[in-house]
C-alpha positions in Angstrom: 20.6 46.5 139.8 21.2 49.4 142.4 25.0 49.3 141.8 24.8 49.1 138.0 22.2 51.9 137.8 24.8 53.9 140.2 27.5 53.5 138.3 25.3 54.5 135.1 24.7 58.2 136.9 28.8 58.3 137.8 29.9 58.0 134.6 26.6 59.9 133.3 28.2 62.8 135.4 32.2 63.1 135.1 31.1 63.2 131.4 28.3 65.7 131.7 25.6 63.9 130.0 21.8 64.8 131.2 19.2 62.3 132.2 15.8 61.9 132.8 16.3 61.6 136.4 18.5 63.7 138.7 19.9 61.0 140.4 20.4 57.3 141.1 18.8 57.3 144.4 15.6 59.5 142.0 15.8 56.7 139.5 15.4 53.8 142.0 12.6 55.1 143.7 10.8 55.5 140.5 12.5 51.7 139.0 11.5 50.2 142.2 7.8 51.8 142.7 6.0 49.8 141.0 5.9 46.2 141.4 4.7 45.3 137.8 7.0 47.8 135.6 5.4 49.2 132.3 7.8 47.4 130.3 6.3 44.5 131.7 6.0 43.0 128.2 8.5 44.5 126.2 11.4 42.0 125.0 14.8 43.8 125.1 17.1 42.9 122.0 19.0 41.5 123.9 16.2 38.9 124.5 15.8 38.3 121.0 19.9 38.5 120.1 19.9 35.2 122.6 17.0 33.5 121.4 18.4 33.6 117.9 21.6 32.4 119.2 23.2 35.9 118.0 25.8 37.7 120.0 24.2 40.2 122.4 24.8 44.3 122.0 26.5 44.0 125.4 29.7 46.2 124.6 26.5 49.2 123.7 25.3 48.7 126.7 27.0 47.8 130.0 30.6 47.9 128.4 30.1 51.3 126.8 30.0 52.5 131.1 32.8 50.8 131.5 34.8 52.2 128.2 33.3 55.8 129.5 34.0 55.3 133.0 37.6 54.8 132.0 38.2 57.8 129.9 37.6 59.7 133.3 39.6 57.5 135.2 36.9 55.7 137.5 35.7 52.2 137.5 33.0 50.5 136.9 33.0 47.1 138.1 29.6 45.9 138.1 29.1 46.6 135.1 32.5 45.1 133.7 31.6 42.0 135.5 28.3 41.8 134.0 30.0 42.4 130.2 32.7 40.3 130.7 30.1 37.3 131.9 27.7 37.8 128.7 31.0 37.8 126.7 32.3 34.6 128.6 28.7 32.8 127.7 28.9 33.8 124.4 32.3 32.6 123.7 31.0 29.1 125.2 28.0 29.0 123.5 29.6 29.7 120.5 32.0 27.2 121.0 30.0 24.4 122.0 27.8 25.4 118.7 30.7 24.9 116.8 31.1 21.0 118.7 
């Protein structure tokens, strides 16, 4: 989670783009403070995308870091990976659906 949340805040600033938190190192502290988040029982759509066998909104998420990190020239390979893996276990589940 650290390195994906850092690469968030690069890419959040070569491309100017406020947050809520100043910083990654800021944002950790607060992600990591409590042991029992208030989003304890929220479901993500992603959640609900796999339960219902639908494609997840990976490329919104993760893979719009990586598209963004790009058009400034850095890299954002934790992220990529973790696209690139959800789209890999779609394409198999997809494909073994279609078995």
């Amino acid at each position: 989670m650290d390195a994906i949340i850092q690469e968030f805040f690069d890419v959040a600033k070569a491309h100017d783009i406020a947050l809520r938190w100043r910083s990654a190192d800021d944002y950790l502290h607060y992600f990591y403070a409590q042991p029992i988040p208030p989003t304890r029982q929220h479901f993500p759509s992603t959640y609900h995308d796999l339960k219902a066998g639908k494609n997840r909104e990976i490329d919104a998420l993760t893979g719009t870091i990586v598209r963004l990190g790009k058009e400034k020239g850095m890299l954002a390979p934790v992220n990529e990976t973790v696209t690139n893996l959800i789209k890999a276990n779609e394409r198999f589940l997809l494909k073994n659906k279609a078995s």
